[in-house]
N, C-alpha and C positions, 0 to 999 in steps of 0.2 A: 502338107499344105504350106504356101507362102503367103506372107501378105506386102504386098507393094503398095508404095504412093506414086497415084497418079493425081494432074493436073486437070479439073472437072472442064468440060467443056464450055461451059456457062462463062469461068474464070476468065479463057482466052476470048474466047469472045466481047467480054465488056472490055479487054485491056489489061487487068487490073495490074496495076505495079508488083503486088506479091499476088499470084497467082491462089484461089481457095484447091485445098487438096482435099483428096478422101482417101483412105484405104481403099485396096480392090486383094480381095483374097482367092490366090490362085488354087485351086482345089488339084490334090493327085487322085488321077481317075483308080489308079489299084487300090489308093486308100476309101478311097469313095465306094469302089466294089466293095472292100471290104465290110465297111460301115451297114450298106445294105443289105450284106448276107445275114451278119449280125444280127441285125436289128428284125429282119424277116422272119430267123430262124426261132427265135419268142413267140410271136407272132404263131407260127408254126405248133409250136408246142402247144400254148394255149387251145388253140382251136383241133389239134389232135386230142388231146384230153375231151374234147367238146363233143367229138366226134364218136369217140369211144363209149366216152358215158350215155352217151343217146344211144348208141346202136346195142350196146351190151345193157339196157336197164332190167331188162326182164330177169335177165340173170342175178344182178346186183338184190334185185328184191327178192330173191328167192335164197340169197347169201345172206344178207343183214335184217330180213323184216320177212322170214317164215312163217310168221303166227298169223299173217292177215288173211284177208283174200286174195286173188291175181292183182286185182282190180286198187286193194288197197297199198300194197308192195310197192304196186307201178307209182301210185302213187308219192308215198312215202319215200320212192329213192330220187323222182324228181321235188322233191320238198329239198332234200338235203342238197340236190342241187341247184334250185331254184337260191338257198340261203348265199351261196356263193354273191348273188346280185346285192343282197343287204351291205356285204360290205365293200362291196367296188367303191363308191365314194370315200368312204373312208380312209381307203388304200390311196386314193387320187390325191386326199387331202393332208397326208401322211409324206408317201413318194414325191408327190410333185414340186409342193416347195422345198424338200430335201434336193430335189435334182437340182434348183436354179439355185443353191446354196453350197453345193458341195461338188454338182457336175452331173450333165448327162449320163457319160460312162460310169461310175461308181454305181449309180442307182438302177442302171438296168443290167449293173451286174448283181444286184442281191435280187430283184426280183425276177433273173430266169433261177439264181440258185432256189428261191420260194416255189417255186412255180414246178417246177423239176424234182423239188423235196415234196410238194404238197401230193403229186399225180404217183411217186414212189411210192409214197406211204401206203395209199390205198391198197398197192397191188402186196405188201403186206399185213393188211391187217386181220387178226384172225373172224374167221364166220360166225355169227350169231350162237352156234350149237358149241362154237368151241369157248366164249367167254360170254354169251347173254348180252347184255343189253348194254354193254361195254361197245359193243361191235359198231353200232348204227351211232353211239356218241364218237366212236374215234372217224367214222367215217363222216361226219357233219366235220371235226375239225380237219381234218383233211381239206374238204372244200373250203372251207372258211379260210385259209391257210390261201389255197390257191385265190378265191375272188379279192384277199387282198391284198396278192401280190399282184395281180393282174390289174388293180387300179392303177399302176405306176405304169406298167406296159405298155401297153396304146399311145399314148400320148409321148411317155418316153420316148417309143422309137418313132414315133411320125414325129417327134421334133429332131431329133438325133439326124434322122435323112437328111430332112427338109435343111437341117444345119451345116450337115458336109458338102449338100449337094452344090452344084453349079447353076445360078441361074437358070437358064436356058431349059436345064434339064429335071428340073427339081420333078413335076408331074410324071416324068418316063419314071424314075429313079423311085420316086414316093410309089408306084403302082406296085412297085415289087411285093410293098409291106403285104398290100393282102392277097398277090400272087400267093405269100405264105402261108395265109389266112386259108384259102381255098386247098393248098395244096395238104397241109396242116390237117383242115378236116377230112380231105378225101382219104388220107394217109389212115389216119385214125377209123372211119368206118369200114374203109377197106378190109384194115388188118381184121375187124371184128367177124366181120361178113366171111372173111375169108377161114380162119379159124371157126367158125362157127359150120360152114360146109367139110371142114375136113373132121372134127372132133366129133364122139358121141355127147350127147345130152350130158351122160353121167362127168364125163369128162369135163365136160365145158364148167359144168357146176364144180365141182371139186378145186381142180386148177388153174383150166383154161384163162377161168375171166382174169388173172392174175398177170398172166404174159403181158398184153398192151400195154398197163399202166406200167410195169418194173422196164419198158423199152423205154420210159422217159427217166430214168435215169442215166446211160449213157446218152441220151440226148442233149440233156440239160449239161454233161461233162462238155461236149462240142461245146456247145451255143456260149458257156462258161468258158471257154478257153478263147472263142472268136471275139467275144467281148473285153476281153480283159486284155489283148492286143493289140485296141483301137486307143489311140489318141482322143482326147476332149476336143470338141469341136471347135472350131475357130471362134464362132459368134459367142460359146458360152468366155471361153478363155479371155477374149480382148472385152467381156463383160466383167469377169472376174477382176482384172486388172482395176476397172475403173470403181468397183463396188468396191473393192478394199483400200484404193486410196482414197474414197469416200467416206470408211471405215461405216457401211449403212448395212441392214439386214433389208429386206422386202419383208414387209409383215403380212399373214396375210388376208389381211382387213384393203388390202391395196390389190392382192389377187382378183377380188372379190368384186368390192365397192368401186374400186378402181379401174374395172374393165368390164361393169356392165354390159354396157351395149355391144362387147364383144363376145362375152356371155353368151348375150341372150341370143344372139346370132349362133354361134356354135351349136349351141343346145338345140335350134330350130334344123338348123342342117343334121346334128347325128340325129335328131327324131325322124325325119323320112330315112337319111341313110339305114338305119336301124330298125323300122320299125317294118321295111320294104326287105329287110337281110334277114328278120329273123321269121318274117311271114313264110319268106321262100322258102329257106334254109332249114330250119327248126317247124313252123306249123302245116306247110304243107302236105308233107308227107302223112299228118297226122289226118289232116282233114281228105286225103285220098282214101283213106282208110277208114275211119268210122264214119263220116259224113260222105260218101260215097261208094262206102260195099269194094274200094279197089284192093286189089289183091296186094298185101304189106310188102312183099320181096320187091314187086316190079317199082312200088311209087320209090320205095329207099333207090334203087337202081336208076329212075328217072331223076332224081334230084341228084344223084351222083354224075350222070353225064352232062346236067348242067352245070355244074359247080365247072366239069372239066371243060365246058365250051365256054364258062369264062374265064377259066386260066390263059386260055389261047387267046381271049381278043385282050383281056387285060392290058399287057405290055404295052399295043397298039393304042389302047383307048388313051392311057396315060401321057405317050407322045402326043399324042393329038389336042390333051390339055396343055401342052405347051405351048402348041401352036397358034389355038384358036382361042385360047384361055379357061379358066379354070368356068366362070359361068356359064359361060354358053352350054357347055358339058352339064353340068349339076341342074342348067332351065330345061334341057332339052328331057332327062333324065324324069324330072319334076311333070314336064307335061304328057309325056308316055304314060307313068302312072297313072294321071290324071284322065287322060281321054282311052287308054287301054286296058284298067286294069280289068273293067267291067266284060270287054273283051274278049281278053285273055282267060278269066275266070270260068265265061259260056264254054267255051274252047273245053277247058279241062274236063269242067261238070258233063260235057258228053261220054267220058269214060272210055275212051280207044285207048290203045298206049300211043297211034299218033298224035291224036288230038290234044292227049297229057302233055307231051314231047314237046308238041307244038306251042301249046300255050305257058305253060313253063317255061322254055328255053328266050318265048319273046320277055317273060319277066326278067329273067336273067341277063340279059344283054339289058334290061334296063337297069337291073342293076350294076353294072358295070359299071354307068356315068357315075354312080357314087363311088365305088372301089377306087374307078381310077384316080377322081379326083381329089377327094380328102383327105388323105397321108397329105397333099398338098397344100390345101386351102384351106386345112384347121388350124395346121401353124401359124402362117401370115397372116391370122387375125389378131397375135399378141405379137407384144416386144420383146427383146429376147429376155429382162431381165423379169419377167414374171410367165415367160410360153409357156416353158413344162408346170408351173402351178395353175395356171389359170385354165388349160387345155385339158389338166388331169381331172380340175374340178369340173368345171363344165361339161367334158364327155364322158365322163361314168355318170355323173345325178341324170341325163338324159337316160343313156344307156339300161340305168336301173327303175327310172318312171314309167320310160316309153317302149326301150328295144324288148330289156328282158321280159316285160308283162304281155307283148304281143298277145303270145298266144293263148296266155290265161284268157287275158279281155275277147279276143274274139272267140273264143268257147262259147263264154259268159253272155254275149251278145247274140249266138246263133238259140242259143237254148232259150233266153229270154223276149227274142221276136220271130225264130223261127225260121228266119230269111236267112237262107244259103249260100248268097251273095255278100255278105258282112267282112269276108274276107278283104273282097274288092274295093267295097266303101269306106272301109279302115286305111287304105293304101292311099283313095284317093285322099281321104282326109290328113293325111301325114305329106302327101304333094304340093297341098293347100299351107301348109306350114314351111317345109321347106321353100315352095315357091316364094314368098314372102323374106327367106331369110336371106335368099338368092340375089333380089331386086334389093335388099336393103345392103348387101354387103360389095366389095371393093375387090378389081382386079387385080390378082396378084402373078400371074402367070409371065415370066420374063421379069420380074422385079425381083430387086432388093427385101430379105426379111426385114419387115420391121425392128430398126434397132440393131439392123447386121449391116454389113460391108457390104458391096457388090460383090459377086463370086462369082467367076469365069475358070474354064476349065486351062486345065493345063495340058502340056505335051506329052 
């Protein structure tokens, strides 16, 4: 990447004897590739871990929590991973002002190595019958280990893109992130699904479950070597310059206090992005299955070909937030929930695999208008000298109130009134939040980051 001074057009226009200048930083698109594959391939990893632990749990509880019931295992091994959510903030509030103080690249290079060593470990540690009650504590710190390095994640790399990227194209470019996200999980349930029809029972238990996570060790070696390649981003750099001749730290009491209202917008947008990702994603399949007698293979298999019908419009959607801008995308998104979720939900609750298909895959595509747009229009809500602090805090404290509880709360809400549309009304009530956060926030699509240069691409 370059950065040139050019002559603002504002300047030639009044005349002015000394023309007012700006920086314009010309981005290299191979470096820019590169940034995104990086930053994707995290991303990636996270959500294969995600993917793995969800489709292989039954196993897991019958490795580390034998003594209970079916019922009590399952539970206990989503406990140990629900704990991952306790410490995402913390990790946000940890990594983030480390990132605006020392540099995007450094920090999301310790948290894929966290991230890569946490999902390793697992696949060694030994089983309940071979060391007791040792087993289920090293597996708790395992996760703990993963949720908080994963606090730095998110936010690190959707600032990281949105940093190298080019104007014009930050939305195509930012889509990739959860390109990864999707591909990540499918990769992960895949491998489980797939090993699980080839192995016996006996097998699966003894060794099997052990394969997927020890595959995130040379993964985490890539994604650690694609990282460690990339240059600091222009906006943090010619930030760096200006805070050291300043000799200032960002406290961050300024993170915080200081960006309220950008805050509370953030937090409003990942609560629908979020609480609409993990409904799909994570309680769906769950509620095909006990709350509607569906047969567990085909719902896991129906959420898998959604995930894969939004990898393919993804790219597209993301261009399209460049074009038309980032709102329109995230309102449009907002009022699908809003007037379809109810819809969508009849749809399922009839029980065909069309009508499953059918009404899933329309949630899906609504979700999209969040994937595509967010990697984008979470960054542009800070400046660059607080992005990665302010961004990390704000979307894990959501992510941990609102995404991760999803599915607990709506359990808790179907058993407490009975009504098997709670899924729907939860949706739309997170549409009702982000709608709000939509109308109150500012277009950034084709614009300058806050507190960056203009960036245009190069040849």
């Amino acid at each position: 990447m370059a950065t040139v001074t050019a002559v603002t057009p504002h300047a030639k226009a009044r005349g002015a004897a000394t023309p007012a200048v700006r920086d314009v930083t010309v981005t290299d698109p191979a470096l820019v590739r590169r940034a995104v594959k990086a930053a994707a391939l995290g991303n990636a990893m996270e959500w294969f871990d995600f993917g793995v632990y969800s489709y292989i749990a039954v196993t897991l509880g019958k490795v580390f929590f034998p003594s209970g019931s079916p019922t009590a295992q399952l539970l206990s091994t989503f406990g140990a991973f629900a704990a991952a959510f306790l410490v995402r903030p913390l990790g946000g509030m940890v990594f983030g002002p480390l990132g605006d103080r020392v540099g995007r690249q450094k920090v999301l290079a310790v948290t894929m190595i966290m991230m890569a060593a946490g999902t390793f470990a697992i696949g060694l540690i030994p089983s309940y019958a071979s060391i007791g009650v040792g087993a289920p504590l090293l597996l708790l710190a395992a996760r703990l280990v993963q949720g908080f390095s994963t606090g730095g994640e998110y936010a690190g790399a959707s600032t990281f893109i949105a940093e190298y990227a080019p104007d014009k194209k930050r939305g195509f470019l930012g889509s990739w992130l959860e390109f990864g996200t999707l591909a990540g999980y499918i990769g992960g349930a895949g491998l489980v699904t797939l090993m699980t029809a080839l192995l016996s029972s006996a097998d699966l238990l003894s060794w099997g479950w052990r394969v997927p996570f020890l595959i995130a060790g040379p993964m985490g070696v890539v994604g650690l070597y694609l990282r460690m390649r990339l240059e600091e981003t222009p906006a943090f750099a010619a930030e760096a310059e200006k805070a050291e001749a300043a000799r200032r730290k960002v406290p961050l009491r300024e993170m915080v206090a200081g960006q309220w209202r950008a805050l509370l917008l953030c937090m409003g947008l990942v609560l629908v992005f979020n609480v609409t990702d993990y409904m799909l994603l994570s309680y769906m399949p769950s509620y095909l299955t006990s709350e509607l007698a569906y047969d567990e293979t085909h719902g896991l298999l129906v959420v898998l070909g959604v995930m894969a019908l939004m990898m393919i419009v993804q790219p597209f959607a993301g261009a399209l937030t460049d074009r038309v801008g980032r709102r329109p995308v995230i309102a449009a998104g907002c009022a699908g929930f809003l007037f379809l979720s109810v819809p969508a939900l009849l749809l399922i609750r009839q029980g065909s695999l069309l009508a499953v298909a059918l009404g899933m895959g329309a949630l899906g595509l609504l979700l999209v208008c969040f994937t595509a747009a967010m990697p984008a229009a979470l960054p542009a809500l800070f400046p660059t000298r607080v992005r990665y602090g302010s961004l990390s805090i704000g979307f894990n404290v959501s992510v941990s109130l609102f995404g991760g509880t999803t599915p607990l709360v709506v359990t808790a809400l179907i058993g407490a009134t009975g009504n098997m549309m709670m899924p729907a009304y939860y949706m739309m009530a997170a549409a009702v939040v982000g709608g709000f956060a939509v109308w109150r926030m500012s277009e950034s699509a084709g614009r300058p980051l806050p507190g960056s240069a203009p960036a245009v691409e190069g040849r």
